[in-house]
BAGU-607263 format. One record per residue (C-alpha): z, x, y; residue in one letter. Coordinates in steps of 0.001 Angstrom, whole numbers, padded with zeros to 6 digits, always signed. Last residue first. Layout:
! BAGU-607263
ZXYA...
END
This chain:
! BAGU-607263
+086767+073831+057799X+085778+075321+061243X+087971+072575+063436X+090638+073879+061026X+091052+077660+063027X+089991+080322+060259X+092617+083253+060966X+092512+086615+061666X+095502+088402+061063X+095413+092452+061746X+098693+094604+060891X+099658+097602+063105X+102731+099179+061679X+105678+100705+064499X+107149+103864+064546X+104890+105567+066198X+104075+103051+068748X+107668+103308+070292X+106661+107325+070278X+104157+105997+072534X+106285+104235+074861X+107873+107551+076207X+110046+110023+074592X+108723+112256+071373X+105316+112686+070414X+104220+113651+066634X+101251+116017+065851X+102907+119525+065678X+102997+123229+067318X+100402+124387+064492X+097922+123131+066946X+098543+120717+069656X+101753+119271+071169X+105105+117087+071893X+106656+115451+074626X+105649+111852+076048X+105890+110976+079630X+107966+108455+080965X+111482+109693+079529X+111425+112551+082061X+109389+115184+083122X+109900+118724+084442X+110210+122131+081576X+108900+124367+084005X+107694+124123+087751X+104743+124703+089378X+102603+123009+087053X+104191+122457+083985X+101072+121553+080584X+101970+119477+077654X+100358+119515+074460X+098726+122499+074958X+095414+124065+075001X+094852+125410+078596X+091506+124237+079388X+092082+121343+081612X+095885+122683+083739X+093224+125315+084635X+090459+123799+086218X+092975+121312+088097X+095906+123991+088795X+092618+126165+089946X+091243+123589+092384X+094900+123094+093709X+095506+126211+094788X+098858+127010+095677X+099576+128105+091454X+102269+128607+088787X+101086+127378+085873X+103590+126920+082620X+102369+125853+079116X+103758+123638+076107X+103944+122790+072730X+100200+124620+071958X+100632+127189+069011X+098548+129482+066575X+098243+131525+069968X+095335+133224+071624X+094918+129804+074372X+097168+131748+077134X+095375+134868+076377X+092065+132772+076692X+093721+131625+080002X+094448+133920+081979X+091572+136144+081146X+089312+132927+082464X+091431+133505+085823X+091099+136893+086207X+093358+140233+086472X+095735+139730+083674X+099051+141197+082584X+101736+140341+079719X+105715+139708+079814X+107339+139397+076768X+110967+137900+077441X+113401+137397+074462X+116419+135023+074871X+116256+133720+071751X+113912+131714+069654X+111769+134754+068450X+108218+132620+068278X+105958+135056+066835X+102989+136304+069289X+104081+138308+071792X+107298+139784+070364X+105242+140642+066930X+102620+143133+069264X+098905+142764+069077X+098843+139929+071960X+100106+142940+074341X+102834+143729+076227X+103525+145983+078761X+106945+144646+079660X+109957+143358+077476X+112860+141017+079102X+116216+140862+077425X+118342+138188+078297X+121884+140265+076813X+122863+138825+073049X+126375+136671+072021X+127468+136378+068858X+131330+136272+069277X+133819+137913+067502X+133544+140975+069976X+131105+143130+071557X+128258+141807+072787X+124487+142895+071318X+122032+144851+073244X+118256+143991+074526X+118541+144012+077962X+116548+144930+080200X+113228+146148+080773X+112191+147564+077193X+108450+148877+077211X+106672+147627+074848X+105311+150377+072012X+106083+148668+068616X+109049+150299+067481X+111032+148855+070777X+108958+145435+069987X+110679+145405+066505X+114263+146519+067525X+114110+143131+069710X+112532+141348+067171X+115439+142144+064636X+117887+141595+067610X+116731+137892+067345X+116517+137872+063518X+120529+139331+063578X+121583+136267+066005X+119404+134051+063851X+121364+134609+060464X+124558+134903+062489X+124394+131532+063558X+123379+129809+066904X+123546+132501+069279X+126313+132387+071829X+126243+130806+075938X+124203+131455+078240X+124788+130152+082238X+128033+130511+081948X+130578+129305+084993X+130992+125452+083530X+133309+128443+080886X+133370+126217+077743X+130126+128523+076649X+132209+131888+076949X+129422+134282+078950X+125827+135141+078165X+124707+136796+081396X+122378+134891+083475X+122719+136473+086533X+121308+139288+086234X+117987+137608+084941X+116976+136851+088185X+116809+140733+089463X+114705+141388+086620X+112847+138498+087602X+112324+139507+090661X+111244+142990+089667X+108973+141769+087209X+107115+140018+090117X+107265+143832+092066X+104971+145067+089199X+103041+141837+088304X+101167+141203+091982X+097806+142609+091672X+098271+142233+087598X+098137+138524+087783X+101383+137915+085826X+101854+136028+082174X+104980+135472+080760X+105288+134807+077148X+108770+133222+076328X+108628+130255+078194X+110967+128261+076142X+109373+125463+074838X+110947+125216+071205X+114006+126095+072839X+117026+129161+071530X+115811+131290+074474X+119921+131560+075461X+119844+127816+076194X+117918+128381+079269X+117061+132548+079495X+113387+131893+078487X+112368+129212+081017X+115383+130074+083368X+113403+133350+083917X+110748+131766+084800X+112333+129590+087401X+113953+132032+089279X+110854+134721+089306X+109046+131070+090758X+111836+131368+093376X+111331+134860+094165X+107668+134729+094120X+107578+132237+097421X+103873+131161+098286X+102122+131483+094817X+098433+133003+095706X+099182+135843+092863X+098682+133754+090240X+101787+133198+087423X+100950+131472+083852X+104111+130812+081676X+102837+131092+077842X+104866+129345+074805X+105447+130235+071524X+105490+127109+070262X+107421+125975+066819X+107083+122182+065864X+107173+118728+066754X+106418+116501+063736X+105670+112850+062926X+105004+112199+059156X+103593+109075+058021X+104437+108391+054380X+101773+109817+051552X+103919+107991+049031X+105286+111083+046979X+103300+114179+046529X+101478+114134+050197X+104469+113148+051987X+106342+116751+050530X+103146+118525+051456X+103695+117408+054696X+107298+118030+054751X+106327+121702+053305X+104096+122368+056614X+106727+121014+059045X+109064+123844+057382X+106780+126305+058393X+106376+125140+061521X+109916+125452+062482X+111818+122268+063959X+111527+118877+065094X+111059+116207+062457X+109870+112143+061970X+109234+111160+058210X+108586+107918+057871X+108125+105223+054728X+110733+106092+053127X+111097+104550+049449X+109413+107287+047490X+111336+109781+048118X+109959+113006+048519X+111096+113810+052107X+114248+111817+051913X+114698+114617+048954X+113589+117520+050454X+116155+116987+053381X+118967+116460+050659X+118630+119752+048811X+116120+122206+050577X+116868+120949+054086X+120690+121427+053862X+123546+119105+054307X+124734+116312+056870X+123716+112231+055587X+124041+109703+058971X+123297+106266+058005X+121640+103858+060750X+120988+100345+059151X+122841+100331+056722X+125500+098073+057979X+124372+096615+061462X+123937+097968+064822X+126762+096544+066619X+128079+099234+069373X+130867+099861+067547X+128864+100919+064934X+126810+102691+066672X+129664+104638+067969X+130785+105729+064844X+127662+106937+063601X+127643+109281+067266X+130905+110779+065994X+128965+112101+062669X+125926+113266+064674X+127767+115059+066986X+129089+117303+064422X+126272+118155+062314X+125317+121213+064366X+124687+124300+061619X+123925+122073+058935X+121309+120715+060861X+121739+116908+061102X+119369+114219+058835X+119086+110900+060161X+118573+107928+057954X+117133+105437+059835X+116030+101124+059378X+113465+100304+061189X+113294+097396+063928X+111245+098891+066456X+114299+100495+068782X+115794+102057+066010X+112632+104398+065658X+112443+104477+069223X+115678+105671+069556X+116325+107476+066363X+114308+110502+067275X+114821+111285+070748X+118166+110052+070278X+118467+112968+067948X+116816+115472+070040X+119495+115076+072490X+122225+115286+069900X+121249+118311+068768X+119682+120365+071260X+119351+123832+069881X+120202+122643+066078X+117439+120867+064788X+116154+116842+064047X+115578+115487+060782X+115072+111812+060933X+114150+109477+057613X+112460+106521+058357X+113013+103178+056123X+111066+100309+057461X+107099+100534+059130X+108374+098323+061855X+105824+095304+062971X+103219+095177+065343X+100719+091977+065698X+097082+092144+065985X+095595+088318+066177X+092502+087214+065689X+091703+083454+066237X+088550+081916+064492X+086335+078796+065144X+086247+079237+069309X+084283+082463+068697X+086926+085580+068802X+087842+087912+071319X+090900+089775+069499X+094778+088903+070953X+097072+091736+070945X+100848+092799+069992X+103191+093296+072905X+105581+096479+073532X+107981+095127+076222X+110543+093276+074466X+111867+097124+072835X+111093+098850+076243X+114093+098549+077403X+116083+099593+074315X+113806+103183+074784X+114643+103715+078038X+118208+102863+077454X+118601+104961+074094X+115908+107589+076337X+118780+107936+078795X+121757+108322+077305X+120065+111583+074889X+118820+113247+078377X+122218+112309+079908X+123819+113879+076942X+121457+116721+077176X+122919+118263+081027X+126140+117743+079363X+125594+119875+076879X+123933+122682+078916X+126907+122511+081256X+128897+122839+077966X+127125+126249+077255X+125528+126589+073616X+127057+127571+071192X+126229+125782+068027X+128830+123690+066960X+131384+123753+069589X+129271+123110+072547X+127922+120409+070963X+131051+118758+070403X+131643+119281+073848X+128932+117452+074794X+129842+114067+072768X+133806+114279+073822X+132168+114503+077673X+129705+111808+076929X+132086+109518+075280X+132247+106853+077783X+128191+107294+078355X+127685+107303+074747X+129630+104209+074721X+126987+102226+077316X+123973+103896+075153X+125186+102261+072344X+125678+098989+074234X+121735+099187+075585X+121262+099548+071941X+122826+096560+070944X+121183+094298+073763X+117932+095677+073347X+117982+094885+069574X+119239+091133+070470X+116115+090969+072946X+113484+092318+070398X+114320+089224+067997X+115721+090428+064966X+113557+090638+062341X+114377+094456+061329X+118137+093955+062752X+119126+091159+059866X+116099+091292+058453X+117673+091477+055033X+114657+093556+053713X+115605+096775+056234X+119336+096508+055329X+118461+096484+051896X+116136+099655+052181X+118611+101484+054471X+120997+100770+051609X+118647+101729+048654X+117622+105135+050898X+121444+106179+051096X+121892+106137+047695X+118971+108016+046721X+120031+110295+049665X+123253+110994+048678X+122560+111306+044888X+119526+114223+046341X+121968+116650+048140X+124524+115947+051183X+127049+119200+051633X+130033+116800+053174X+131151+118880+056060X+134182+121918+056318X+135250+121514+059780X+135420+123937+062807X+135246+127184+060831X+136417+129580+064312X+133822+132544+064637X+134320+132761+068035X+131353+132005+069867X+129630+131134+066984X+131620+128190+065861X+131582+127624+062446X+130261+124554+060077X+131509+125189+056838X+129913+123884+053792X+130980+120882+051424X+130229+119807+047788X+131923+116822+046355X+129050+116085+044445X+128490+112671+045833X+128979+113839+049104X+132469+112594+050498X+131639+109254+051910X+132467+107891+055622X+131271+104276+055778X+128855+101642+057494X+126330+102170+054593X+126614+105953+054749X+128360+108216+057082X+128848+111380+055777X+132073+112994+055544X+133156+115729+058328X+134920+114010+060915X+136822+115902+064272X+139907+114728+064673X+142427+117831+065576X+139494+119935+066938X+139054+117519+069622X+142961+118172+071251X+141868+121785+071391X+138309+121326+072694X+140204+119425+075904X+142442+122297+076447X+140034+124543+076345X+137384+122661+078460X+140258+122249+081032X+141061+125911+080722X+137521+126884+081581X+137005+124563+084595X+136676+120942+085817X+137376+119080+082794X+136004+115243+083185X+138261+113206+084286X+139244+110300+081395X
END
């Protein structure tokens, strides 16, 4: 199928989408109505349009869905499989995700706003770590101990077996491969656990595994709400992982949650409130004023890295603002199925009324208001980029993550002020350095207290490298052979060779 080159083609192809879209869960190699029969509405917010009224999972659907995942796990059938066979499957997966990518993106687009550029841009993130990740499955060895010639020590790594996945809304089906990949990949069996507000791609992507061979219970997809059927993977006793991306305070009740039931691992990448250092020796400010404002703007703000504190060497701040001013022109939210829109709607209308909370907030609170900072008219919930100056670490806009597209932009005059405002945050997902000199990108890039650290450029890396961070940002790592690791049990043999006995 060609791929919709404008705003009528993206119409035209959401149309014939909305038609077949599935809302049941997907359990044991099946689409269930919630045990309860409940549902909720999942709504687009860039025109208010109820897309699909979705099974409402609670604490029967999980129970249920935990036996089968628990069964599949003890069968062996894709737990003892060797590493090969899993590659091949997933490799396949990844193959129809590719066919569907378009279908896959759109639904995306649908469900939480977002521009279908965007979505596009994240099925290729999501295709590629399910083929990183299936490549590395034959790769990851176990280990040999040095032992005397009467003993042989072996460390061998196995899959932990049930893991429960709850992944957000921003990126949906991108984080979700991020999660299930690896996890997959080792042997385990997964539950994975959709926002309610994005649920969509997560149904159609059941289906394609599937297809693709991964076996019954195995991979179960159960949409509904954290407090009902997200507590409850969280508390049961019969998952042995708990891998999420989302709000710190939520992270905090999951670990509780581990701590009252079986004390299973819990892998979590949190909130960040993220600072983007500029120095005044940067050769060309207008494309660094590009790039940060793409670090708040992208995915209207709504990213757990988003640059959203800016921070300027004060000899060059005033006519950097400018730039960026000028920058953020052109990033007006616009209809996310135009390939035109660089921003597309807010997520919900609980966050689109939090974001222009903020904005009111920092207005009360003394920064001065740039640009910006005003609602959309119409059905849709769509915000202007706003960008705040004269900020300071005192104010709620510099220091709470907003998730929208909310710039607070702060000054410094030295290098070691640079970064102990960078480091004044309960976070540490990520940091930005903008720099010529390499002496400082190497002092700095050191002390700054984050999990991952951009040096002239922002949000760069690929499946090789491992995303997550520090603090009260989380503990877990996404992409990369180490989240491979996380999902995998060491176990130590050491055995008494016969010559000894």
């Amino acid at each position: 199928m060609t791929r919709p080159q404008d705003l009528a083609g993206w119409q035209a192809l959401a149309t014939q989408l909305k038609t077949r879209l599935e809302s049941r869960a997907w359990i044991n190699d099946a689409f269930v109505d919630a045990e309860s029969g409940a549902t909720f509405d999942t709504i687009n917010p860039a025109t208010g349009e109820v897309l699909a009224s979705v099974a409402s999972c609670d604490a029967a659907d999980a129970d249920k869905a935990v036996a089968h995942a628990r069964a599949a796990f003890a069968s062996g059938e894709w737990s003892r499989l060797a590493p090969g066979q899993r590659k091949k499957v997933m490799l396949k997966l990844a193959d129809l995700m590719e066919q569907h990518r378009d279908e896959l993106a759109l639904l995306d687009t649908l469900d939480m706003g977002k521009p279908v550029m965007s979505s596009l841009g994240d099925m290729a993130g999501a295709i590629g770590c399910i083929r990183y990740q299936a490549e590395c499955i034959d790769k990851l060895y176990g280990e040999v101990a040095p032992t005397g010639q009467d003993s042989l020590g072996l460390v061998l790594r196995e899959p932990l077996g049930v893991v429960a996945s709850i992944v957000p809304w921003n990126f949906p089906l991108m984080m979700t491969a991020w999660k299930i990949g690896p996890a997959l990949a080792a042997g385990n069996s997964v539950i994975l656990k959709p926002s309610e507000k994005s649920p969509l791609s997560a149904l159609r992507l059941a289906q394609l595994a599937q297809e693709a061979g991964i076996p019954k219970g195995v991979f179960q997809v159960l949409p509904g709400f954290g407090h009902t059927v997200g507590k409850a993977l969280a508390l049961s006793m019969d998952v042995n992982c708990l891998a999420f991306t989302g709000s710190t305070g939520v992270g905090k009740q999951l670990m509780q949650y581990a701590g009252q039931s079986n004390l299973k691992r819990v892998y979590l990448e949190c909130g960040g409130k993220s600072p983007n250092l500029v120095f005044a020796d940067c050769r060309d400010l207008d494309k660094v004023a590009r790039h940060a404002a793409e670090a708040i703007f992208h995915n209207q703000g709504e990213v757990c890295i988003a640059g959203s504190r800016l921070l300027v060497e004060n000899s060059v701040r005033e006519a950097f603002v400018d730039k960026v001013l000028q920058a953020a022109e052109s990033m007006q939210p616009g209809d996310p199925l135009d390939p035109q829109s660089f921003m597309g709607a807010i997520v919900d209308r609980t966050q689109y009324e939090r974001i222009l909370d903020y904005i009111r907030k920092g207005v009360e609170e003394g920064a001065q208001l740039r640009s910006g900072g005003e609602a959309l008219e119409g059905p849709g919930l769509f915000i202007q980029p706003t960008i705040f100056d004269g900020v300071n670490d005192g104010m709620a806009i510099g220091r709470e993550e907003i998730f929208g597209p909310v710039l607070s932009v702060f000054g410094f005059d030295s290098e070691d002020e640079a970064i102990a405002m960078a480091n004044d945050s309960d976070y540490g997902l990520a940091a930005g350095l903008w720099s010529q000199d390499i002496d400082r990108i190497m002092r700095v890039t050191r002390r700054l207290e984050s999990g991952q650290v951009f040096v002239n450029n922002w949000a760069g890396g690929d499946q090789t490298v491992p995303f997550g961070g520090v603090k009260q940002s989380g503990n877990g790592r996404d992409k990369s052979h180490h989240s491979l690791e996380e999902y995998s049990e060491l176990k130590s043999v050491w055995m008494a060779l016969t010559t000894a006995l």
